[in-house]
N, C-alpha and C positions, 0 to 999 in steps of 0.2 A: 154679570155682563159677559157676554160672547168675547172673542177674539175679534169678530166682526164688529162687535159694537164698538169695541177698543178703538181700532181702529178709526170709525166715524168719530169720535171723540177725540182721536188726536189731529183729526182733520180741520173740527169743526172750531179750535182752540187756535189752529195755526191760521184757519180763515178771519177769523174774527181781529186776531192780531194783524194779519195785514191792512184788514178793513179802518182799523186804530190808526195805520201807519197811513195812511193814504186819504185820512179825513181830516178836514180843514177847519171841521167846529169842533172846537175844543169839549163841549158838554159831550156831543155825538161820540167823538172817538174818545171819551172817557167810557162811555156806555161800552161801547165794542173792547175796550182793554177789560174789564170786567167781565164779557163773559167770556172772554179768551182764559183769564184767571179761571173765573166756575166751570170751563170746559176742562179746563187743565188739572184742576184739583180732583174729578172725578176722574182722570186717567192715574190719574198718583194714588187716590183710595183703591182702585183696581190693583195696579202694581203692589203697594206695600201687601192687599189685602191675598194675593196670587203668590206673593214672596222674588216677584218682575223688579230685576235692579231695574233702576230708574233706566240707567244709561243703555238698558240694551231694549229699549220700548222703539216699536218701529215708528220710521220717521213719517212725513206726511208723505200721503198716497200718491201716485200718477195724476190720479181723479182731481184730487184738491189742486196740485203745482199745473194741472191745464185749468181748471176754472180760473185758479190766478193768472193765468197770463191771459186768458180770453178776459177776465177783469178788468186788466191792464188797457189793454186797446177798446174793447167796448164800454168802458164804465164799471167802475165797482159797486155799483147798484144790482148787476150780474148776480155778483157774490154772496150779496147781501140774500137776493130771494133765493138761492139754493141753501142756501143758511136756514132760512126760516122755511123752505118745505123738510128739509133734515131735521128740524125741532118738531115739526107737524109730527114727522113720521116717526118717528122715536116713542112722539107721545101718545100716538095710535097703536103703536106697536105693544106699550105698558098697559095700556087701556085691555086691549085683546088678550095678552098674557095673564093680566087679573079676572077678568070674566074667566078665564078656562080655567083658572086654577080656583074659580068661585072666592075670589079675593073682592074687599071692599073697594069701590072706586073712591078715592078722596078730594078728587082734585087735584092733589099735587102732579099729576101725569102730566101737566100742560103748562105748569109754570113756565117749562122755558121759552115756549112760547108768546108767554107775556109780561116775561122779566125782561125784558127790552123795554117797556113801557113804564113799566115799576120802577126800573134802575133811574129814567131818566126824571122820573117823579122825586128820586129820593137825590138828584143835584141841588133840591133846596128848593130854585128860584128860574124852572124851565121857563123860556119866553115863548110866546105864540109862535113868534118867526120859527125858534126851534124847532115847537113839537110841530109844527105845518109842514117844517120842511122833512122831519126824518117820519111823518105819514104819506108825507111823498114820494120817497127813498120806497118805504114799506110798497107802496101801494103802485110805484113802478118797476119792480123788480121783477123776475124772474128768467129773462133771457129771452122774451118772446116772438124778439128778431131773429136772434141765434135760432129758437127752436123752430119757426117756419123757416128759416132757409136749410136746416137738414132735412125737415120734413118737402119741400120742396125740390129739394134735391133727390130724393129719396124716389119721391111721384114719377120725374121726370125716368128716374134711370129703370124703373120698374117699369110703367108702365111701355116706354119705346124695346127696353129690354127685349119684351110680350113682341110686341109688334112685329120685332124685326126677327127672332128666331120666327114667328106664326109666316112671315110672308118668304122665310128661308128655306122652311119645312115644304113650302106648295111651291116654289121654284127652284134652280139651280141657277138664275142667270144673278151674276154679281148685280150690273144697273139695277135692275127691279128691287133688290134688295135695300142697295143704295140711296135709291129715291124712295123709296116705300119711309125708310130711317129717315131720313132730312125732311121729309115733307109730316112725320109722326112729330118730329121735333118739334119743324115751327108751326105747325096745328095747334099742340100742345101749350106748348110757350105764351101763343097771343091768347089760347082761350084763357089759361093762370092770367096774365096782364093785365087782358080784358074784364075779367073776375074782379082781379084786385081792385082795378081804377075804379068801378063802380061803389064797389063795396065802400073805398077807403072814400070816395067824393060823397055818394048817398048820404055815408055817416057823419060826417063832416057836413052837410047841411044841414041835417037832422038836430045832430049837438050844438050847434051855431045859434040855429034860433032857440034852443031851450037858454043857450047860453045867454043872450041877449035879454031874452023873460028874464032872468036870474038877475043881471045886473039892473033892471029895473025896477024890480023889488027894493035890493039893494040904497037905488038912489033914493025913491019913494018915501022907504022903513026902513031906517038905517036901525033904531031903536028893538024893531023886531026880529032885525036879522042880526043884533049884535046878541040878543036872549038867545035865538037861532044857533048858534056858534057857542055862546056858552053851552048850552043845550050837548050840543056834540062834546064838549072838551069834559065835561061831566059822566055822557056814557061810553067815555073809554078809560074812565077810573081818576078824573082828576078831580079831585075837590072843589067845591062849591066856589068859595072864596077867588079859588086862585082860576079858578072857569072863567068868571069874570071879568075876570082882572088880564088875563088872556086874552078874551074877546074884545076890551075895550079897547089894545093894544092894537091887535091885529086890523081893528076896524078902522084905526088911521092912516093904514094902508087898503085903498078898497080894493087896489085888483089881489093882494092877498088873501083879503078878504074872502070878493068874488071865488076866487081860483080855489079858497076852501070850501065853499057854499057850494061850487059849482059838481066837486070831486065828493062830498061826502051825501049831498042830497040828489044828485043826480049820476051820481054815478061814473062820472064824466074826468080823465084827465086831460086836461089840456095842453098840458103838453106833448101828446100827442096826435093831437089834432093838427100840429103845425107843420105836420108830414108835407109832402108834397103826394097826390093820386099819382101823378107822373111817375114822380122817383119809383113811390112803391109798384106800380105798373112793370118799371123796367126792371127792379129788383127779382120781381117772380120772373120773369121772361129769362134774366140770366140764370136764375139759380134752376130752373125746369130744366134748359137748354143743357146746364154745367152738366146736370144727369144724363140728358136723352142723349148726351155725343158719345157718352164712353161705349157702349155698344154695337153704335155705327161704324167705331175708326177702323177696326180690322176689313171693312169693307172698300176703305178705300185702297189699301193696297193688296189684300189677299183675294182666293175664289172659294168655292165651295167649300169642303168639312173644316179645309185650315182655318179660313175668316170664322166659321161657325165657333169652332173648338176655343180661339182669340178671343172671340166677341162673349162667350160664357165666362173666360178665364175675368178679362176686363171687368165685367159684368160683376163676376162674384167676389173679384177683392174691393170695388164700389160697394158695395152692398155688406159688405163685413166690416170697411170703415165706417160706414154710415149708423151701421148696430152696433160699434163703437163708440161711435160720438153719441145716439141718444143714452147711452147709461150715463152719459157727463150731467142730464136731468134726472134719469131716473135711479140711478146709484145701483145700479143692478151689473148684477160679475159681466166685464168687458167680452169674455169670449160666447159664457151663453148666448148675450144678446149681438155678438156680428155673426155668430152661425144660426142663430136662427133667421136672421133678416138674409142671409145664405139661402137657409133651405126654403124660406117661401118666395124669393122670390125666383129660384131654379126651377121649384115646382110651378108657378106660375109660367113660367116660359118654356115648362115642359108641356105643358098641356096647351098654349098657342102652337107649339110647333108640331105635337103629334097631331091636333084639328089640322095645322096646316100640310100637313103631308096626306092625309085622308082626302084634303079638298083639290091636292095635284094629282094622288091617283084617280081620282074621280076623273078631274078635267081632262086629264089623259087618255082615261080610258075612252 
């Protein structure tokens, strides 16, 4: 184990524990105190194994203590899916290291990936409610609010970025600059909006009536969709017996019922369906906008090279926070990734604004 890996281990030990301290079913955060233990016990085999007193093992990361507080305000369901791509990746990682070393695959590369399931199997006497709700937990995690508004922010400050050096390069006149930037803004802005609302309402029609089929079924064949349900709680490792005994549980509640039929056979959560098109609409418009301003501001009160030299400076520590924040998903070194979202988007605003100086000596000429 690397120093690095260390590290993800003692991260992934200190998440789990919170995840424990912050859960409200007791079988659930007994699962999460668990592997808080198995994360932690492989930090303690490295240490003794390295001859690392315990007490001088570095604490948890910057990385983990902001997931936890982005946890905190957005839902620790956050948590939960950066947990389970960390266990992905760890086991992808073992996977790769055995092929090159021409080592045997066993299997065991992925258990952590599904000893969450296994742990919650070996509480004896998991209820449907349970495992529905923490396949719920599983199946709505990962941050994917969080991760479209950096990525939307991201669009907004790159792309107006381009614009407004390209339209600074072909004139000298502050206005033109000015309005070139606020009019790139809200172009940009309602076209994301416009995007979204489609997308999020389309979809939400589309899921609606599959949904409505589903619950028909449902009413029709309760018999067949209660085997249907067994069926599922069987191929994710639960026993015959107790698949059953699950399903006939779960089926005296139908919209549980439903809402598992709905997410495992169609792909479908529902819970997020109950978005609002609007919200998300005005969501992208803010978070485009939050980007495409940092660019512009130096034009409202400077002129020429000053605003230009401002409007890069703005420009490029956006753009370094921004490749900061996606290693909070992709676990990847904080500085590589804000200097590189640096240099592509410099270079991309270098080549708008030398096209745009080309296209003012022309004009000139």
């Amino acid at each position: 184990m690397s120093l690095k890996n260390l590290q993800t281990e003692i991260d992934a030990s200190w998440l789990y524990q919170k995840l424990a301290e912050n859960e409200e079913d007791a079988t659930i955060a007994n699962v999460f105190r668990q592997m808080s233990e198995i994360e932690n016990s492989h930090v303690l085999a490295f240490a003794a194994r390295e001859k690392i007193d315990a007490a001088k093992l570095p604490p948890p990361s910057w990385r983990a203590r902001t997931i936890n507080r982005i946890g905190r305000i957005f839902g620790y369901e956050y948590v939960l899916g950066v947990l389970m791509d960390t266990e992905k990746s760890i086991s992808n990682a073992m996977i790769v290291a055995k092929k090159k070393n021409k080592k045997e695959i066993t299997g065991s590369e992925t258990y952590h990936v599904k000893i969450l399931r296994s742990l919650l199997e070996q509480e004896g006497r998991v209820t449907g409610a349970q495992f529905t709700r923490f396949e719920k937990k599983h199946r709505s995690v990962g941050g994917n609010a969080i991760r479209a508004g950096v990525l939307g922010g991201n669009d907004g400050l790159v792309s107006n970025f381009s614009l407004v050096m390209g339209i600074a390069g072909a004139t000298t006149g502050q206005d033109t600059v000015l309005m070139a930037g606020l009019a790139g803004l809200l172009a940009g802005a309602l076209s994301m909006a416009l995007g979204e609302w489609i997308s999020v309402k389309s979809s939400q029609e589309l899921y609606e009536n599959q949904m409505q089929l589903e619950m028909e079924e449902l009413e029709t064949n309760p018999e067949g969709e209660r085997r249907e349900i067994a069926l599922i709680y069987m191929a994710k490792g639960i026993p015959e017996e107790q698949a059953h005994e699950m399903a006939t549980e779960i089926l005296k509640n139908k919209d549980h019922a439903h809402e598992l039929l709905v997410r495992e056979e169609l792909g479908i959560n529902a819970e997020e369906l109950k978005g609002s098109a609007v919200e998300a609409a005005l969501y992208s418009f803010g978070l485009f906008a939050v980007g495409a301003i940092i660019p512009v501001i130096p034009f409202f009160f400077l002129t020429g090279m000053n605003a230009i030299w401002l409007s890069v400076t703005f420009s490029a520590i956006g753009l370094f926070l921004i490749g900061a924040a996606i290693t909070l998903f992709t676990g990847k070194n904080l500085w590589f990734s804000g200097f590189r979202q640096v240099l592509f988007g410099l270079a991309a605003a270098a080549i708008t604004f030398g096209i745009g100086k080309l296209i003012g000596v022309s004009l000139a000429g």
